[in-house]
C-alpha positions as CSV (number, residue, x, y, z in Angstrom):
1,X,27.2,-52.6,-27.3
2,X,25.1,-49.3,-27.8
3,X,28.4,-47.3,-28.8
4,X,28.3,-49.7,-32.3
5,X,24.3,-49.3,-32.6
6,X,25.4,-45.9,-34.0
7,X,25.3,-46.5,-37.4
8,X,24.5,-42.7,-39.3
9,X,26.6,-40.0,-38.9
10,X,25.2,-37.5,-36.4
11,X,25.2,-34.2,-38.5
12,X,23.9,-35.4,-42.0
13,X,22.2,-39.3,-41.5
14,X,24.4,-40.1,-44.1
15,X,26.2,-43.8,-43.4
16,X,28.5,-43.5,-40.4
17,X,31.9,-44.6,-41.3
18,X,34.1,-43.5,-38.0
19,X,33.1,-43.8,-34.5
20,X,34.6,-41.5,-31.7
21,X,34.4,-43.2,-28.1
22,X,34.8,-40.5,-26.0
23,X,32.4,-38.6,-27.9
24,X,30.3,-41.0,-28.7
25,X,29.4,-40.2,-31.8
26,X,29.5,-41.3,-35.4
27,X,30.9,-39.4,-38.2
28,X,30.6,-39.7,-41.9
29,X,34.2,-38.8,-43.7
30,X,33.6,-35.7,-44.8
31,X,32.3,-34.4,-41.1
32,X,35.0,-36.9,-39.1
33,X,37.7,-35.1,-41.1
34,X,35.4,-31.2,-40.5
35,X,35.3,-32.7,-36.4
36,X,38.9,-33.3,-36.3
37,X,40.5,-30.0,-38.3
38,X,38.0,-27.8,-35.7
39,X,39.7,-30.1,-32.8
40,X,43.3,-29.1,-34.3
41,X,42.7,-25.3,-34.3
42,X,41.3,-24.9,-31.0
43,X,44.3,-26.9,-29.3
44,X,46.9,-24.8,-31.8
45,X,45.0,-22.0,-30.3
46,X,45.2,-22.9,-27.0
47,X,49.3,-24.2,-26.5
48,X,49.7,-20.8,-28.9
49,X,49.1,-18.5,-25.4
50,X,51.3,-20.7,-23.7
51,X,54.0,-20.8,-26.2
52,X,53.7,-16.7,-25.5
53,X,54.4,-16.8,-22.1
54,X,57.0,-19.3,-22.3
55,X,58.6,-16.8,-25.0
56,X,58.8,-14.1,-22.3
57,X,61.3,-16.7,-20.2
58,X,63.6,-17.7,-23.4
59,X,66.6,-15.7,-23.4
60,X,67.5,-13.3,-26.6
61,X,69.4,-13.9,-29.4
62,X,72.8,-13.1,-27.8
63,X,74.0,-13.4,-31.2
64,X,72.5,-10.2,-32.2
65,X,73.1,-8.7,-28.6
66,X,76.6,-8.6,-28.6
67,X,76.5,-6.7,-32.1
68,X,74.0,-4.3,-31.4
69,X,76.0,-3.6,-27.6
70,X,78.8,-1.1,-28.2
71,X,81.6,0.3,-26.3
72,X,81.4,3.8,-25.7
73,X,84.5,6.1,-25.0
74,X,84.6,9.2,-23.5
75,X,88.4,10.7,-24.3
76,X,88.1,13.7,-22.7
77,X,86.7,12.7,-19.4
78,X,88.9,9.6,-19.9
79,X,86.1,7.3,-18.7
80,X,84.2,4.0,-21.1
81,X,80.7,2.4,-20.3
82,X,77.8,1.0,-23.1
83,X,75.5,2.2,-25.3
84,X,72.9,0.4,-27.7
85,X,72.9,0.8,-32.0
86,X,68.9,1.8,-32.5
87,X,67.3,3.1,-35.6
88,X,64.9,6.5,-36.3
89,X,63.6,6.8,-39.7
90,X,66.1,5.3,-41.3
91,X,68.9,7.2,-39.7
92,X,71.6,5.3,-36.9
93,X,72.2,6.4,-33.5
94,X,73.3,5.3,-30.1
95,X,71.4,5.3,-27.0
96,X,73.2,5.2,-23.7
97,X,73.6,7.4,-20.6
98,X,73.7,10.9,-19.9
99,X,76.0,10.6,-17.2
100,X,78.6,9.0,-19.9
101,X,78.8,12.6,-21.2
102,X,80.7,15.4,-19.1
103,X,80.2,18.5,-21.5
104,X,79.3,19.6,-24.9
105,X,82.7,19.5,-26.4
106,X,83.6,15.7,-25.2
107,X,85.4,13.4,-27.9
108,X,83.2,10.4,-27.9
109,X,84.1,7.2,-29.5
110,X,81.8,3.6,-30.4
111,X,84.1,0.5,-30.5
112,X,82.0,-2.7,-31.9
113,X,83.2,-4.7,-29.5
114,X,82.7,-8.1,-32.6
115,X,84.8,-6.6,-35.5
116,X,86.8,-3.9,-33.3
117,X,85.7,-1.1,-35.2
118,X,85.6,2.6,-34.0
119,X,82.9,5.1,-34.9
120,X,83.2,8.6,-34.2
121,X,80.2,10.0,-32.3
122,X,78.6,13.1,-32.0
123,X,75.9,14.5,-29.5
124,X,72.1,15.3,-31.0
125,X,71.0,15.5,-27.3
126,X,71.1,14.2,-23.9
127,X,68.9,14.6,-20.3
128,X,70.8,14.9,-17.3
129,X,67.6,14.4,-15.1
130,X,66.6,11.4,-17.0
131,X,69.9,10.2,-17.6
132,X,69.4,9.6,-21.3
133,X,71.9,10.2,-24.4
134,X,70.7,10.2,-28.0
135,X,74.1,9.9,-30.3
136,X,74.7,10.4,-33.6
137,X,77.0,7.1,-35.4
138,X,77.7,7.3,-39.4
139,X,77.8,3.9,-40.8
140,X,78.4,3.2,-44.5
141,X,76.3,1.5,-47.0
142,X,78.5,-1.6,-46.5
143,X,78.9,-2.0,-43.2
144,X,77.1,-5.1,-41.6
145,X,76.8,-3.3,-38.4
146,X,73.7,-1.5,-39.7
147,X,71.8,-5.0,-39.7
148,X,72.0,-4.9,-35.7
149,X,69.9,-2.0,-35.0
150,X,68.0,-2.8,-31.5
151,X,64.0,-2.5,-31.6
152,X,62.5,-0.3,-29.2
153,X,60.2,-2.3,-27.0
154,X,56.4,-1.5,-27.0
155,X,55.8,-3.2,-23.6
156,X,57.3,-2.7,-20.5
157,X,58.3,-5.1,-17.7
158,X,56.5,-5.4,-14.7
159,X,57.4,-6.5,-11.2
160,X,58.9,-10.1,-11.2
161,X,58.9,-10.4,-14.7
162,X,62.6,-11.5,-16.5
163,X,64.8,-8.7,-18.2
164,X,68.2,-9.3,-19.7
165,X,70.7,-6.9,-19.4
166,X,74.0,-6.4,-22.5
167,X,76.9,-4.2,-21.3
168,X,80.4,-4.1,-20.8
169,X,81.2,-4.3,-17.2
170,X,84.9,-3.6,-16.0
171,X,86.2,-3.7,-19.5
172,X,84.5,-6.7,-20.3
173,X,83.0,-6.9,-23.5
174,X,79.2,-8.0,-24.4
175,X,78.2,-9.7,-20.9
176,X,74.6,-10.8,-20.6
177,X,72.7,-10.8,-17.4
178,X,69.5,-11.7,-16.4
179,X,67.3,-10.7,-13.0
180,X,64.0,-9.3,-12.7
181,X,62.0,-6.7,-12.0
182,X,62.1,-5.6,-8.8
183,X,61.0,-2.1,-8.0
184,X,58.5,0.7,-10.5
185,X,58.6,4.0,-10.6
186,X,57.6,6.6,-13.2
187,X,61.2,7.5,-14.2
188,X,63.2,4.5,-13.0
189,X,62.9,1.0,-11.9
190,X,64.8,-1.6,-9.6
191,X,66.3,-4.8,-11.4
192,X,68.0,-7.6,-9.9
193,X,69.8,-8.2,-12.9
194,X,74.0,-8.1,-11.6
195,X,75.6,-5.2,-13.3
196,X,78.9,-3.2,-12.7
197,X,80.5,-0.1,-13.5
198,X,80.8,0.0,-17.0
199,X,77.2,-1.8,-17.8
200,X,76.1,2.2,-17.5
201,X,74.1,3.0,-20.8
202,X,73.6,-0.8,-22.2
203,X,70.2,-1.9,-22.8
204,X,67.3,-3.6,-20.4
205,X,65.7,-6.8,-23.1
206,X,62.4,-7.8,-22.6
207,X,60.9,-10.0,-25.1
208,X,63.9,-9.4,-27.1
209,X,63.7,-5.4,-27.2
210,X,65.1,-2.5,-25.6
211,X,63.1,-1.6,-22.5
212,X,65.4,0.0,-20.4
213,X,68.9,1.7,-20.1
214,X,70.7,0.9,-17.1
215,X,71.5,4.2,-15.3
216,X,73.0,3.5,-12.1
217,X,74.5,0.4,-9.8
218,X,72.9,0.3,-6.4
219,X,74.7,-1.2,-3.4
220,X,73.2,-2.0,0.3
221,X,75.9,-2.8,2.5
222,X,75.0,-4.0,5.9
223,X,77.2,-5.0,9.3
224,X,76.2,-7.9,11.3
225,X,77.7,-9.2,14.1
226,X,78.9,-13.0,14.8
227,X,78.4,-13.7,18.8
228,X,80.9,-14.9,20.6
229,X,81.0,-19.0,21.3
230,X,81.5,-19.9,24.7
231,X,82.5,-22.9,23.9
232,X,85.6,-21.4,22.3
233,X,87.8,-19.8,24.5
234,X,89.7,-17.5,21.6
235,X,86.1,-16.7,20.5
236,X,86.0,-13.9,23.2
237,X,84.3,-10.7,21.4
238,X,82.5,-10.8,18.6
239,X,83.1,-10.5,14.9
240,X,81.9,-8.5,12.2
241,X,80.8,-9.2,8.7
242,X,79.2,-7.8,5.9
243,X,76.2,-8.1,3.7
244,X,75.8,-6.1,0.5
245,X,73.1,-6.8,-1.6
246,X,73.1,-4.9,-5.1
247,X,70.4,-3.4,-7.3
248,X,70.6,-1.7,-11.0
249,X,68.3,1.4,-11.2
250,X,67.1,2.0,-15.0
251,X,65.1,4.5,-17.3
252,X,61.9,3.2,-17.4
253,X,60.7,2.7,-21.3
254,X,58.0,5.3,-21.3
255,X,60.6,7.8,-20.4
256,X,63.1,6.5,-23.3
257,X,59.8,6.7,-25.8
258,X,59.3,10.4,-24.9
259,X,62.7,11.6,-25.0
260,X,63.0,10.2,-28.7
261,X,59.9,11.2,-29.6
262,X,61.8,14.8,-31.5
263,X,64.7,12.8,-33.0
């Protein structure tokens, strides 16, 4: 056959000692072994973008999640939601809601919802119109919470793209969700992601870092009408019934990167 005619390797003319089929071409060792290492690194290359994408559909480390999520109490307004341990040049805070905070003087609270320890918080700021809170935690040298500071993301979600969502909804504690993106706009966005009251102020993931802070639960309720069966003589008018499809509205991460930007 012509395939075993090929007796000198094809880069040097040096004696052939491999032959590749479906190449058809002969190698001595040193350029077979050259071949092969250049084949390895452009298929590593290659399965690496995919690995990427699939990254983007892997869930978070919940682990981590349901450390970094804390319960936030209001005292004064008597009300509870979820807010998110980040970290600014080396100094702790909370990020949650605005609406979580009725005036200046409320008695806030963190509870880690893991080791059912409180925190006294106190207010650096907070945007009504953006519905953002900044809020200042003290933790010790010693306390392990500090290791569960939340990353601020660097990209944001786009439409029909996976989030997760960690919060405490109706007094439960650390619940993750997932949905997508449904709806952008400047300020807020539209996730499918199921939330509750009580998820207000717990973080958006994407890629395993904060992108959002959910802000509000959205409800579209709608009537519809069974028609009656003549078939079935009880079935004389007809019956309603309802549809409700729900929506959570969050701050958008370019608005969360500007509002920290003077912490």
């Amino acid at each position: 056959m012509v395939i075993f005619m090929l007796r000198k390797c094809i880069i040097c003319g040096r004696e052939a000692e491999f032959y590749i089929p479906y190449a058809r071409a002969a190698f001595c060792r040193e350029h077979f072994i050259s071949f092969y290492e250049k084949r390895i690194v452009k298929t590593l290359k290659k399965n690496m973008l995919k690995f990427k994408k699939l990254a983007v559909l892997l869930p978070p480390d919940y682990n981590f999640l349901e450390k970094a999520n804390l319960n936030i109490i209001n005292y004064t307004q008597g009300t509870s939601g979820s807010g998110t341990l980040i970290k600014i040049k080396d100094k702790f805070y909370v990020l949650t809601a605005a609406h979580m905070i009725g005036t200046d003087n409320d008695i806030l609270f963190a509870e880690d919802n893991i080791a059912k320890k409180g925190y006294i918080l106190s207010i650096v700021k907070y945007n009504r119109w953006n519905d953002l809170a900044i809020l200042k935690i003290k933790l010790k040298k010693d306390d392990p919470l500090k290791y569960y500071a939340l990353e601020i993301g660097t990209e944001s979600p786009q439409i029909g793209e996976i989030i997760y969502v960690i919060g405490n909804p109706d007094s439960y504690e650390d619940i993750l969700t997932s949905g997508v993106v449904v709806k952008r706009g400047r300020t807020f966005s539209l996730i499918s992601a199921p939330i509750y009251f009580g998820n207000s102020g717990g973080a958006v993931i994407y890629k395993g870092k904060l992108v959002g802070i959910v802000s509000a639960l959205s409800i579209r309720l709608s009537i519809r009408f069974l028609e009656p069966d003549t078939e079935l003589w009880w079935f004389e008018k007809s019956i309603p019934y309802f549809i409700d499809s729900t929506f959570g509205i969050i701050v958008n991460l370019e608005i969360i990167k500007e509002f920290l930007e003077d912490v």
